[in-house]
C-alpha positions in Angstrom: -8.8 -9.6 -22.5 -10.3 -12.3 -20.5 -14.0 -11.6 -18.6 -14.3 -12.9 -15.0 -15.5 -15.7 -14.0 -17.8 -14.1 -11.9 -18.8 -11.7 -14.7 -19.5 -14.3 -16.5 -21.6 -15.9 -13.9 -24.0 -13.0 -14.0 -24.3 -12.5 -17.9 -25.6 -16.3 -17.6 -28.0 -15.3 -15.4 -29.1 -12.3 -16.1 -30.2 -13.9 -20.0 -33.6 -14.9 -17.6 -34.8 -11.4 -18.2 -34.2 -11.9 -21.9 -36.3 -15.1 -21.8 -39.0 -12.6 -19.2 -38.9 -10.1 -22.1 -39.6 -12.5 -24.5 -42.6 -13.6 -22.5 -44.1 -10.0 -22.0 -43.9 -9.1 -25.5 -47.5 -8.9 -25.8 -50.1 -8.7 -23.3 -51.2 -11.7 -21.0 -54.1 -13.6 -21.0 -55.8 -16.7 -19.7 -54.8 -18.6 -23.2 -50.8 -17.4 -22.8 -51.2 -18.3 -19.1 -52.0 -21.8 -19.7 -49.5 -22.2 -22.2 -46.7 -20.9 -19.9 -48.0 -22.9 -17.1 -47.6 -26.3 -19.6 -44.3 -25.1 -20.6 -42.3 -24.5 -17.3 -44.0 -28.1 -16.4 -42.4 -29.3 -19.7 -38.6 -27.3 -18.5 -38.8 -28.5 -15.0 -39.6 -32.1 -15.8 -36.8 -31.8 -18.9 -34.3 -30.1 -16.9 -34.7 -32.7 -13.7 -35.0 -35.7 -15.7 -32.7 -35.6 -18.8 -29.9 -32.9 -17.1 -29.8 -32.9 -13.4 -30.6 -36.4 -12.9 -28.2 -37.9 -15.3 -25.3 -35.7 -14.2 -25.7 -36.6 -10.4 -26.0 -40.4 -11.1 -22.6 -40.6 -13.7 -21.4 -38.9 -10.4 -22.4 -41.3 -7.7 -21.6 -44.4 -9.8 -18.5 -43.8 -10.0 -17.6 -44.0 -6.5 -20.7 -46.5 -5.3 -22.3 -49.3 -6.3 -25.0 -49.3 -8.5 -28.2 -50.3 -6.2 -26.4 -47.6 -3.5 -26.1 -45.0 -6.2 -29.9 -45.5 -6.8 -30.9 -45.6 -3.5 -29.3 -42.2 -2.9 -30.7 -40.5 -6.0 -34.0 -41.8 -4.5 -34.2 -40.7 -1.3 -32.2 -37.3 -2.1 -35.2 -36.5 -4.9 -37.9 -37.9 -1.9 -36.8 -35.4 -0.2 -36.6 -32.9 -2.2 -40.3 -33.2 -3.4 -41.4 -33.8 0.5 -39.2 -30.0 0.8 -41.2 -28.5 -2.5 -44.7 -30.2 -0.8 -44.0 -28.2 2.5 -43.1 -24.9 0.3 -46.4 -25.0 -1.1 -47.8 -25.0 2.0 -45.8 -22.6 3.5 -47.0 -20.0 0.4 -50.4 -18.0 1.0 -53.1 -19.9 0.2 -55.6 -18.7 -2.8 -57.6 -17.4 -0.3 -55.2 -14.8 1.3 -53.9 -13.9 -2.2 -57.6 -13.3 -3.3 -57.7 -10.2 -0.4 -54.8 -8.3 -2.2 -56.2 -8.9 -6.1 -59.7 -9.0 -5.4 -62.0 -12.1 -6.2 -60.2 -12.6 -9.5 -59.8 -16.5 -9.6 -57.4 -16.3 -12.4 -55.3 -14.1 -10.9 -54.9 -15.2 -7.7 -54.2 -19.2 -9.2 -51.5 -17.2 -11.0 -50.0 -15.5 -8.7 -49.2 -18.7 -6.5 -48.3 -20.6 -9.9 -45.6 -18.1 -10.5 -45.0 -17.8 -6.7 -43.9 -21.9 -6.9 -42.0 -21.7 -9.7 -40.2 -18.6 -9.0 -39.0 -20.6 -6.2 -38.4 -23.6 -7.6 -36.2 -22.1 -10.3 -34.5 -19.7 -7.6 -33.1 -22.8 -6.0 -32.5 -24.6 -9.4 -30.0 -21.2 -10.3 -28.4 -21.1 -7.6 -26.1 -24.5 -7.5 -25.7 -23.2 -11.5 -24.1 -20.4 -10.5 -21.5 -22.4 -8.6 -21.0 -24.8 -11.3 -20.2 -21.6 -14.1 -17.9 -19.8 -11.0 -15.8 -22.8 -10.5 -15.8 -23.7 -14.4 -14.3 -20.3 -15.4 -11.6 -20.2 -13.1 -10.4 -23.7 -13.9 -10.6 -22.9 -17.3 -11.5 -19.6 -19.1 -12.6 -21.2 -22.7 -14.5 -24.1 -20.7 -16.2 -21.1 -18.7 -17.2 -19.6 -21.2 -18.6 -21.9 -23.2 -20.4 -22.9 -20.0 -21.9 -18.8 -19.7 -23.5 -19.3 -23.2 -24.9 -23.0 -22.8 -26.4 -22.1 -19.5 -27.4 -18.6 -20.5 -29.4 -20.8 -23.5 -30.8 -22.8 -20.7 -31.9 -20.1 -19.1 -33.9 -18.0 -21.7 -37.0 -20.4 -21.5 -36.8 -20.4 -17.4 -37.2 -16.3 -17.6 -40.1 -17.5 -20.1 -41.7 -19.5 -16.9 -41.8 -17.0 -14.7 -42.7 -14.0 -16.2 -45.8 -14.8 -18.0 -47.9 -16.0 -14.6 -46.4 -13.2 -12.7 -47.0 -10.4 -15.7 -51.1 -11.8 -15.3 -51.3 -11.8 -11.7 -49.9 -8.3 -11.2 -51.5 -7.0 -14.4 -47.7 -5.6 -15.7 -45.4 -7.1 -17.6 -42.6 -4.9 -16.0 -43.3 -6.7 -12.9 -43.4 -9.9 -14.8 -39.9 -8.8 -16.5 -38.2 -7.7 -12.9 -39.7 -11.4 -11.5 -37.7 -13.2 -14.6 -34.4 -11.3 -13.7 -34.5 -12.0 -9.9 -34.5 -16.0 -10.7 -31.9 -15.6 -13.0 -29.8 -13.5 -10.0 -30.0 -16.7 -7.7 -26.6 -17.8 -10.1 -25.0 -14.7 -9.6 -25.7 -15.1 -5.4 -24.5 -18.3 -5.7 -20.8 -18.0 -7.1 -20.4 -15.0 -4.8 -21.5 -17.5 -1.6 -19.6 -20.0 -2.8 -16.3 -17.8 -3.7 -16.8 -15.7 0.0 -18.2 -17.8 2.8 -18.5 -21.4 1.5 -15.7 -22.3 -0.5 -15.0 -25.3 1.5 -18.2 -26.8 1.7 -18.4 -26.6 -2.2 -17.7 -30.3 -3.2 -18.9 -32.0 -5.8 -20.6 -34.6 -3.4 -22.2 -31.5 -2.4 -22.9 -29.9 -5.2 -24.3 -33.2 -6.7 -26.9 -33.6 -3.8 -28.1 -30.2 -3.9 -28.8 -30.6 -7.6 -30.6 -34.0 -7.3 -32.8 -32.1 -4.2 -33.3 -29.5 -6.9 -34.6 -32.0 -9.5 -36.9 -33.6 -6.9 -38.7 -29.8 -5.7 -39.5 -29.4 -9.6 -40.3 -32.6 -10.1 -43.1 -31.8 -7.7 -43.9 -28.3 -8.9 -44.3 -29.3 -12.3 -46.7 -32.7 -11.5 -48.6 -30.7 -8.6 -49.4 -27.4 -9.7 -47.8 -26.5 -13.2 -49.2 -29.3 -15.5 -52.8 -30.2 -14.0 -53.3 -26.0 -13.9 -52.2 -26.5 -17.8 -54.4 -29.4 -18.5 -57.7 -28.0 -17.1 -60.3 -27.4 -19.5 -61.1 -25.3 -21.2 -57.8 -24.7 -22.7 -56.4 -28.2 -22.6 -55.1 -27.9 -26.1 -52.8 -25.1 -25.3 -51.3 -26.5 -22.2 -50.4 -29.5 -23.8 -48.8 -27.3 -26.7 -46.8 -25.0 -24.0 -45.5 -28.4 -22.3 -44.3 -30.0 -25.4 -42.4 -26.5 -26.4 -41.2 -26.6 -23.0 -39.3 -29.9 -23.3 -38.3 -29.7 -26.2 -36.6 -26.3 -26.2 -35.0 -27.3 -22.4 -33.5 -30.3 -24.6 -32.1 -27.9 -27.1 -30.7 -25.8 -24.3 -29.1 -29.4 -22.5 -27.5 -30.5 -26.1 -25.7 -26.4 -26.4 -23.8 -27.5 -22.8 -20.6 -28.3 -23.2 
């Protein structure tokens, strides 16, 4: 007996709470912050440039020339990075956050840290959703092997976000349930796309919403993840957490079929 496709869908995304439990396994602190903060810089900037990136330019190759292909990958990430710029700004300031957990720098920087990358990856599951929807009901094996690539893919993202929310709110349950909300964006997104916007589901479309995706954690990861991983004193470990980052987001891209 066959699963769903949308069945599927959500055991993809609901493997983000097994990357959140993962994460949670022991208690956070400022040195497991600062690695998580280096590694979702290391996933974002992997998964952008060496998945999303690639994918969308193949796509618009094939039916432009080359300098126009460029030129829309350009200005499609341009504006995805001007949209992530106006998120952060549109998220409480340090300040604000600093009324609800007290004068606790560390959490406060944490709590908009995983604020921004919640986000970010919220957006980023969405369009994956689609993409494991429409997969299983062309063809069952194909979604299938789609669900376990992308539920791979997705363990290190539940990684991401639960560690900075788990410090900021002081529980890991909290930092668990954060994980498992991204990871419900792909869910959302098949059953959009299968009830109220099947038409507008094209792969022109689908192709410029991932390379807008690519360009908001782009920015995430160069404007808040990375230089909060890279401040001393705990440089070392930030670099550590990026370089896991990447390369366990590039053993999650070779598992897609």
């Amino acid at each position: 007996m066959q699963a769903s496709p949308m069945v599927l869908t959500t055991l993809a995304g609901l493997s983000t709470a097994l990357g959140g439990l993962l994460a949670v396994a022991a208690k956070p602190t400022k040195t497991t912050l600062s690695v998580s903060a280096g590694f979702a810089g290391g996933v974002m900037l992997t998964a952008s440039l060496a998945d999303l990136l690639p994918e969308a330019l193949r796509f618009y190759s094939s039916y432009l020339p080359p300098l126009t292909s460029g030129a829309a990958i350009v200005m499609l990430l341009a504006l995805g990075m001007f949209t992530a710029g106006l998120l952060g700004r549109l998220l409480p300031e340090e300040t604000e956050l600093a009324q609800k957990y007290g004068q606790n720098t560390a959490r406060t920087q944490a709590m908009r840290t995983a604020l921004i990358t919640g986000a970010a990856l919220l957006l980023h599951n969405f369009p994956e959703g689609v993409l494991t929807l429409f997969a299983g009901t062309a063809d069952p094996a194909l979604g299938l092997r789609t669900t376990l690539a992308i539920a791979l893919h997705n363990i290190p993202e539940g990684l991401a976000v639960a560690v900075p929310f788990a410090y900021a709110t002081n529980s890991r349950a909290k930092g668990v349930l954060a994980a498992l909300v991204s990871g419900l964006a792909e869910p959302a997104g098949a059953l959009l796309a299968l009830v109220l916007l099947r038409g507008l589901f094209t792969p022109g479309f689908l192709n410029g919403t991932v390379v807008l995706v690519a360009g908001i954690m782009i920015w995430v990861a160069l404007a808040q993840l990375l230089p909060a991983a890279l401040a001393p004193p705990r440089r070392l470990t930030g670099v550590l957490g990026a370089a896991a980052g990447c390369l366990l987001m590039l053993l999650g891209i070779a598992a897609l079929p």
